[in-house]
TORNU-572488 format. One record per residue (C-alpha): residue in one letter; x, y, z. Coordinates in steps of 0.2 Angstrom, whole numbers, plus 2048, in hexadecimal, padded with zeros to 3 digits. Layout:
N
PT  residuo   c1   c2   c3
PT        A    X    Y    Z
...
//
This chain:
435
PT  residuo   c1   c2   c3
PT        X  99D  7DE  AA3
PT        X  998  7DC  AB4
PT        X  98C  7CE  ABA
PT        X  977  7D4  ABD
PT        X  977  7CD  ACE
PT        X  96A  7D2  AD9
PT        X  970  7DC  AE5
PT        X  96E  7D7  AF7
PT        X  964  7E4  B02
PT        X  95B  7E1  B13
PT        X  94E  7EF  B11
PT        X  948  7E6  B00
PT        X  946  7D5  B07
PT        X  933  7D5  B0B
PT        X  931  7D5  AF8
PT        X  940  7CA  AF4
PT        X  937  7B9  AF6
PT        X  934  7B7  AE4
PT        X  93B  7AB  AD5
PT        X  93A  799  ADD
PT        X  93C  794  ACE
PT        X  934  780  ACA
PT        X  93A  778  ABA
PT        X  931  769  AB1
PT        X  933  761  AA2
PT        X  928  76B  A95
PT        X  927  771  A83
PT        X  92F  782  A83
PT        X  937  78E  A93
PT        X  92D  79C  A99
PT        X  933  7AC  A92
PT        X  92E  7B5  AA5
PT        X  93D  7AB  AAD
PT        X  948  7BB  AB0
PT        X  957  7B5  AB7
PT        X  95A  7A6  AA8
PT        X  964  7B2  A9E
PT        X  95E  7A8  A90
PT        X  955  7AC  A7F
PT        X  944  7A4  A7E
PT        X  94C  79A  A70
PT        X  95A  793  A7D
PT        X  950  78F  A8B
PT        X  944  785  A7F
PT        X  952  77A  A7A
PT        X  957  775  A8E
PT        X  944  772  A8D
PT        X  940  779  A9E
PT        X  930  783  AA4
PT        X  931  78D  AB3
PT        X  922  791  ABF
PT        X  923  79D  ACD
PT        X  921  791  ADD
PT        X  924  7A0  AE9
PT        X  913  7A9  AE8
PT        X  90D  7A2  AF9
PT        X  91F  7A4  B03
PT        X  91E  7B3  B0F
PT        X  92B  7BB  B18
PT        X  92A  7B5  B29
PT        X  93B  7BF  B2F
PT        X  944  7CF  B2C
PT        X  958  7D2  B2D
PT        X  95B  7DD  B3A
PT        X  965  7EC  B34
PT        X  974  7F0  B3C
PT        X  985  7F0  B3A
PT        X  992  7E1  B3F
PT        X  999  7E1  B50
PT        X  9AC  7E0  B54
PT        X  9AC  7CC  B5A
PT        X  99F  7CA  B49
PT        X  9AD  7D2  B3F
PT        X  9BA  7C6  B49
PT        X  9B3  7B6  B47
PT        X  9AD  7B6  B34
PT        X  9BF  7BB  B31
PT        X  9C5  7AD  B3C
PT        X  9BD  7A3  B32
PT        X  9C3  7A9  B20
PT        X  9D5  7A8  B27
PT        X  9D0  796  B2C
PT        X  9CA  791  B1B
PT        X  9D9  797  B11
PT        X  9E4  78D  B1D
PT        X  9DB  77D  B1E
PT        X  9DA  780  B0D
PT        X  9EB  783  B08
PT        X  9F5  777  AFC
PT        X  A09  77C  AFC
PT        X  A0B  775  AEC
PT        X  9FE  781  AE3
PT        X  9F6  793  AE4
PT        X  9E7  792  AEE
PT        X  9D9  7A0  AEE
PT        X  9C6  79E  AFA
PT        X  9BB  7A8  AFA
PT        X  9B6  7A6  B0E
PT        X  9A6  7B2  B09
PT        X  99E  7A7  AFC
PT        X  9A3  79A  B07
PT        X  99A  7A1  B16
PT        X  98A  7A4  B0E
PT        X  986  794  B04
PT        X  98B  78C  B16
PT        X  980  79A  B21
PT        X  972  795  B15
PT        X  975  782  B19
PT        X  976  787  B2B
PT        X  965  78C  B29
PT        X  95D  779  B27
PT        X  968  772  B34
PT        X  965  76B  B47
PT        X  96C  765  B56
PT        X  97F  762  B58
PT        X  97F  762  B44
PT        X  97A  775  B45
PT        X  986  778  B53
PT        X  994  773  B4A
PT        X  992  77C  B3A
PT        X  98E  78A  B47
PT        X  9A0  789  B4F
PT        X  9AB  785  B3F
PT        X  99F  795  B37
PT        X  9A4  7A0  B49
PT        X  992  7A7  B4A
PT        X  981  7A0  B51
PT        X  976  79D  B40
PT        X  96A  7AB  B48
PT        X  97A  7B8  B48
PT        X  980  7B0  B38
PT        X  96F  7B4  B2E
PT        X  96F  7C7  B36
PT        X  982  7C9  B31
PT        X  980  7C2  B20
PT        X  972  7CD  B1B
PT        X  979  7DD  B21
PT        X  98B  7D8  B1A
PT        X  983  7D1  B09
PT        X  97A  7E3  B08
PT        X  987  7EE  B0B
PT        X  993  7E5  AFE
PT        X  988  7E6  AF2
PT        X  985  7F8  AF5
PT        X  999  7FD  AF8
PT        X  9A5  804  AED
PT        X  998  807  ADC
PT        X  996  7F6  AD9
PT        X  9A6  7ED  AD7
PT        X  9A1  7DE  AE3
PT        X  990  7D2  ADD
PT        X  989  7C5  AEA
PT        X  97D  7B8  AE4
PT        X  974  7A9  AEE
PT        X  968  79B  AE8
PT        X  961  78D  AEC
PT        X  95C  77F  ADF
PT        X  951  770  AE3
PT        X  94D  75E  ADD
PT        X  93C  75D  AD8
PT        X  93F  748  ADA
PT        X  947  73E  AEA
PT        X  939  741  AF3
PT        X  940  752  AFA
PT        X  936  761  B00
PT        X  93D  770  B06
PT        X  937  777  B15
PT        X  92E  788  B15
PT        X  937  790  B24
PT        X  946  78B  B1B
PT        X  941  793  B0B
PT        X  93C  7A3  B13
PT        X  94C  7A6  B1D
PT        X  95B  7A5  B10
PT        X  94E  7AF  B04
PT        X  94C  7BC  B11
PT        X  960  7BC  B19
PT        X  969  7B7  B08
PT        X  95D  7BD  AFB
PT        X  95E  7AC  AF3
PT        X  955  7A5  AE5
PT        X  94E  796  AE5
PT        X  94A  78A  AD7
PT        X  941  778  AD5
PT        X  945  76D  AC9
PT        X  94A  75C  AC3
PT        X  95D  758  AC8
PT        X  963  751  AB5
PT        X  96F  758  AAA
PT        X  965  767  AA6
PT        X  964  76B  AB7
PT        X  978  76A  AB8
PT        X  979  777  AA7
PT        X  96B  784  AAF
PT        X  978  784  AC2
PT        X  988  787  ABA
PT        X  97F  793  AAB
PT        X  979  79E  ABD
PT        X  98A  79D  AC3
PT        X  991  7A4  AB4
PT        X  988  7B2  AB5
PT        X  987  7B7  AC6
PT        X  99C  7B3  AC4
PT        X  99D  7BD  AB2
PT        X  9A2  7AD  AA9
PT        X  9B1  7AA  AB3
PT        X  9AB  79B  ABC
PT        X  99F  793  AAF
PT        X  99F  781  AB6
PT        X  99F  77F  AC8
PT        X  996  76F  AC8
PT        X  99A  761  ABE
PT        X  98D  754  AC0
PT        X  97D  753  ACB
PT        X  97D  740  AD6
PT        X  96E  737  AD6
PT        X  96C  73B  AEA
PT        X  96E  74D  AEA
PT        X  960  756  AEC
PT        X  965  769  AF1
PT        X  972  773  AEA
PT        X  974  785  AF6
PT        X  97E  791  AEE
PT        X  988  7A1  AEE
PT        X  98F  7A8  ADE
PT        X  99C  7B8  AE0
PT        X  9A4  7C5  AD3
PT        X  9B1  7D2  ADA
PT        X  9B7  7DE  ACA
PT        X  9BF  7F1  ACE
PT        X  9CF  7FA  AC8
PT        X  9DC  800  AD4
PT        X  9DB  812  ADE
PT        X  9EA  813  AD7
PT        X  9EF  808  AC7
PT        X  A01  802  AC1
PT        X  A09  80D  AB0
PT        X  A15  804  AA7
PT        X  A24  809  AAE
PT        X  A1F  801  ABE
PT        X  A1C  7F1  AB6
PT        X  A2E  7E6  AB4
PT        X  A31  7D4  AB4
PT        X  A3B  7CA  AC0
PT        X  A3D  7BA  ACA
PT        X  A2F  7B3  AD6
PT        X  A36  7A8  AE2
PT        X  A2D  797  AEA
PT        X  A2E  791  AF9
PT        X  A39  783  AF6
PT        X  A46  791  AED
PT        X  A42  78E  AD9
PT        X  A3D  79D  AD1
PT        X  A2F  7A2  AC5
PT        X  A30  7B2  ABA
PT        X  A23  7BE  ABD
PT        X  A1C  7CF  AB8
PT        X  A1D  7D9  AC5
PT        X  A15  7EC  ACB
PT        X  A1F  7F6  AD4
PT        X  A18  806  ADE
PT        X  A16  80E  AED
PT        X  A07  80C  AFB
PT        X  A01  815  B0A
PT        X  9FE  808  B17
PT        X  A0A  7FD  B1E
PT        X  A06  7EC  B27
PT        X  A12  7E3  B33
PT        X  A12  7D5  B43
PT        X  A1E  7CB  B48
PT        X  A1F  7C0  B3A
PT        X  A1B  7C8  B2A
PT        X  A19  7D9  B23
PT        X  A0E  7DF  B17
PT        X  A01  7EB  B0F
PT        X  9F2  7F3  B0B
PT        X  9EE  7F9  AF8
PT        X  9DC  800  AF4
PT        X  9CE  7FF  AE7
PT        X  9C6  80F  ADF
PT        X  9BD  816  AED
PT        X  9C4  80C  AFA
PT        X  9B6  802  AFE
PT        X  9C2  7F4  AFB
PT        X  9D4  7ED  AFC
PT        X  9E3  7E2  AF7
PT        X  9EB  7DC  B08
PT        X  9FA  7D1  B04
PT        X  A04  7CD  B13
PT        X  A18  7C5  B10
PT        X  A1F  7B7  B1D
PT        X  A30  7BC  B25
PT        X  A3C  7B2  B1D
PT        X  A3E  7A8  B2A
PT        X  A2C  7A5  B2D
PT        X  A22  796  B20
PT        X  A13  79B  B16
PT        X  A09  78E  B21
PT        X  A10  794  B31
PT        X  A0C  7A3  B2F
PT        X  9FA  79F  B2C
PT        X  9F7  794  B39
PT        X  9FE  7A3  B44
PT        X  9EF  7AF  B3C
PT        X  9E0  7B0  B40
PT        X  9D0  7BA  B40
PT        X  9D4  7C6  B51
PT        X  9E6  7C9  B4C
PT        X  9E1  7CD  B39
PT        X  9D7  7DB  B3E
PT        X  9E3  7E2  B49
PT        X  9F1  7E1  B3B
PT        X  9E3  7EB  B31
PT        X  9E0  7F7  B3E
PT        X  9F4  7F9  B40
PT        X  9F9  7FF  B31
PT        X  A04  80C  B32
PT        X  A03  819  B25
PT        X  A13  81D  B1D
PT        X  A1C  81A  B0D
PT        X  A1E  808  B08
PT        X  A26  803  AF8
PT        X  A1D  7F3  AF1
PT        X  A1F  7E5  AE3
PT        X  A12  7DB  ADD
PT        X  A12  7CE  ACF
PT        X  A04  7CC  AC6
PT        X  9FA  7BF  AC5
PT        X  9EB  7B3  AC1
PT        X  9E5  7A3  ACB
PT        X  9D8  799  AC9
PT        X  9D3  78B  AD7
PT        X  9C6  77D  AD9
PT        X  9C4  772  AE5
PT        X  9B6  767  AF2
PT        X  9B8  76F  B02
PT        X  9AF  760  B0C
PT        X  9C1  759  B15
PT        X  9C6  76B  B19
PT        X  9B5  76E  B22
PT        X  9B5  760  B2D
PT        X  9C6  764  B32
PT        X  9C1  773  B39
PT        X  9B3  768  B40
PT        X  9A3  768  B36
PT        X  9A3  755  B34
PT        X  991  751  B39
PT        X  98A  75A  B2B
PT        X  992  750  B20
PT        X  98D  73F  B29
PT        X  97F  736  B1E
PT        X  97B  72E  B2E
PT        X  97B  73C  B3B
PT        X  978  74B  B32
PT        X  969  755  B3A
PT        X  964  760  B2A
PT        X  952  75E  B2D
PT        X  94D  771  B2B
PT        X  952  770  B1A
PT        X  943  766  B14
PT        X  93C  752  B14
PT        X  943  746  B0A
PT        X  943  735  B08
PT        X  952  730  B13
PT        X  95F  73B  B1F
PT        X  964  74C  B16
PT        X  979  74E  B18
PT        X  986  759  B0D
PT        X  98E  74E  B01
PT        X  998  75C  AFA
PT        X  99F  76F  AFB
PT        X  9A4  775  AE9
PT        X  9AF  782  AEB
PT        X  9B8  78D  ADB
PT        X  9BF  79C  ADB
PT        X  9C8  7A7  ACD
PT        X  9D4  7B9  ACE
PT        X  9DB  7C2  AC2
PT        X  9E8  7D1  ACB
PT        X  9F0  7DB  ABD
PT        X  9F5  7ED  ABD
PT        X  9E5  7F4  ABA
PT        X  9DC  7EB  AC8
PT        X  9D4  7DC  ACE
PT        X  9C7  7CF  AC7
PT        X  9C0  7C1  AD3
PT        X  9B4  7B6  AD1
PT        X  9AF  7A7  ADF
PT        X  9A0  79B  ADF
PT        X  99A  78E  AEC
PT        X  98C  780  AEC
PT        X  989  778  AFC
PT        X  982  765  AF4
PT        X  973  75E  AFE
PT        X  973  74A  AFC
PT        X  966  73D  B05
PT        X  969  72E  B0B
PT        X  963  72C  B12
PT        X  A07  82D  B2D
PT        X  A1A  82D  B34
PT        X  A20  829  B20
PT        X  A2F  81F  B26
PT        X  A31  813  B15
PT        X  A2D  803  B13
PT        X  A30  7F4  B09
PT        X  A27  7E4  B03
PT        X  A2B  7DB  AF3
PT        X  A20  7CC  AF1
PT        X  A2C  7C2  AE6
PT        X  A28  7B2  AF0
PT        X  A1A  7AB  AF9
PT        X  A0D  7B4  B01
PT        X  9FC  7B5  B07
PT        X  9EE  7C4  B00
PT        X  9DD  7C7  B04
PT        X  9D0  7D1  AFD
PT        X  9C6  7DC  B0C
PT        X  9B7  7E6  B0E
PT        X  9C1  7F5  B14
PT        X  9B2  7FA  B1F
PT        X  9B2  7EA  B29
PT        X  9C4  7E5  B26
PT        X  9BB  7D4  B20
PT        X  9C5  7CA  B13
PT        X  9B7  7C3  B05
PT        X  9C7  7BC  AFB
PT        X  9D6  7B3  B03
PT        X  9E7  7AD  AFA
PT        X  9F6  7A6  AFA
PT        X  A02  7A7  AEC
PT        X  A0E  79A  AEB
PT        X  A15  79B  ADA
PT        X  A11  7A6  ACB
PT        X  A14  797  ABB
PT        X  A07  78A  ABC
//
């Protein structure tokens, strides 16, 4: 069953400033909260009201609607290939999701100033301004492509304690760009169960817990929840399926199921060859692109990035290529702080330096003290299952058929594209197929 997001759409946002949610300590939940999922019975039991705190918060801006522009397309890609390889761990599969990424950070971006705002800015390849106006158009027209098989989510959750108040501005801009709920309430263990119970649903119970506790100085948690589900244009039988070896990088093999077929797009550059295999519709695709032999997994990705990805896209060369694919599952954790100062956001995380004043007053400097990050795919012959969620932790301190081959029976990278921008919102590698 496929998550009840709400879908992301810029002509709706004058009315999509509603459910601030504020949660205090009471009797018994209100049964009007309509994104708890819970029976009344359930909510009791977490012993949670909810009161609509949004009733005075007016749109003050409106996404502009257009579509993205060739550099916009550039740089958010830029960026997802950056993510996957700062993020990279040879030693394990890794999969990001550089779109549920981009928005909890783009949100944040939002409450940021100065030279802490100009480096989330650089690392993010947009100015915030552009950011907001991409995200909105982008968030809407995934929402809208291929008959619902991709579901965005954004929300914000406050501390009703720490002496932290949002700012108003704030508020109305990621409500307005992202669509994003926002909620108030106390930052205790019932707080941590009501985050990750909204993850799992906006994920479809494949990421149910993507936060494990709630520190005492943490008083915002921005974030992006993503579920990707669709079947193949063209799906495996059984007699494509076999099982064979899958070979590492360091030359031990794994045994592997694999799908064998045949596609209609074939990718190539100096260093690796590849292809192209489509959803139902074609609204989205499956990009996996090999290393020569001669080339490392890491040195290839280090030679990609955003420009050069878009032109392999815009390559392709129609003709016959005969493919292998193994199926295969990953799931992947991890706290992205480290890998976004080395692409250079470091002030944000300063507890000193920070300049996150936009986001709201609080008793002390407002910093990120952490980016959760977890991801989860399921590639099998019948299609694809993705799931990605991100929380952005606010702390004080202060045609020519000439046939083609490429067997992915040893590391590679993959990426899951909008096919309309050629934007990867899933980005891979697979290093092994045993655990």
């Amino acid at each position: 069953m496929k998550p009840t997001s709400r879908l992301i759409s810029w002509a709706l946002v004058l009315c999509m400033l509603i459910s601030l949610a504020g949660c205090s300590s009471g009797k018994k939940a209100a049964a009007s909260d309509p994104d708890s999922g819970s029976t009344e019975a359930e909510s009791a039991e977490k012993e949670l009201i909810c009161v609509d705190l949004m009733q005075n918060i007016q749109a003050s801006v409106k996404p502009e609607a257009r579509d993205l522009t060739a550099e916009e397309k550039t740089r958010i890609t830029d960026f997802a290939v950056q993510l996957l390889t700062a993020s990279r761990n040879a030693s394990d599969n890794n999969l990001v999701s550089p779109l549920s990424v981009l928005c909890a950070l783009s949100m944040t971006a939002n409450g940021a100033k100065g030279e802490t705002l100009q480096q989330m800015e650089t690392v993010l390849g947009l100015p915030v301004e552009d950011l907001n106006a991409c995200m909105a158009w982008y968030l809407a027209h995934l929402s809208q492509a291929g008959g619902g098989q991709l579901f965005p989510a954004n929300s914000i959750w406050f501390s009703d304690g720490n002496g932290f108040v949002p700012n108003r501005a704030f508020l109305e801009t990621n409500a307005a760009y992202y669509g994003a709920d926002a909620y108030s309430l106390p930052f205790d263990k019932a707080a941590c169960s009501r985050i990750n119970e909204w993850v799992s649903r906006k994920t479809d119970g494949m990421i149910p817990q993507l936060i494990d506790d709630i520190p005492q100085e943490a008083v915002m948690y921005l974030i992006n929840a993503l579920a990707f589900e669709a079947e193949w244009e063209n799906p495996y039988r059984s007699n494509q399926q076999s099982t064979g070896e899958f070979i590492r990088e360091d030359g031990t093999a794994d045994t592997a199921e694999f799908l064998s077929g045949t596609e209609g797009c074939y990718l190539s550059d100096e260093h690796a060859t590849g292809f192209i295999k489509y959803y139902q519709d074609r609204s989205f695709a499956f990009v996996a692109l090999l290393p020569n032999e001669d080339v490392s997994l890491q040195d290839y990705l280090e030679s990609l990035d955003g420009a050069h990805f878009q032109k392999l896209l815009a390559d392709c060369e129609e003709t016959s290529v005969r493919t292998m694919l193994p199926k295969f599952h990953v799931s992947w954790k991890a706290e992205l702080s480290a890998v976004l100062r080395q692409l250079g956001m470091t002030l944000a995380f300063d507890p000193e330096h920070a300049d996150l004043s936009a986001l709201g007053t609080a008793d002390g400097n407002l910093y990120i003290s952490r980016v959760l990050h977890q991801t989860d795919l399921s590639l099998t012959e019948k299609g694809t299952k993705a799931s990605a969620a991100t929380s952005v932790e606010i702390s004080v301190k202060g045609v020519h058929l000439v046939e083609k081959e490429v067997l992915l029976n040893r590391p590679f990278v993959y990426f899951l594209i909008d096919c309309e921008t050629g934007i990867p919102f899933f980005a891979g590698t697979l290093e092994k197929i045993n655990p």
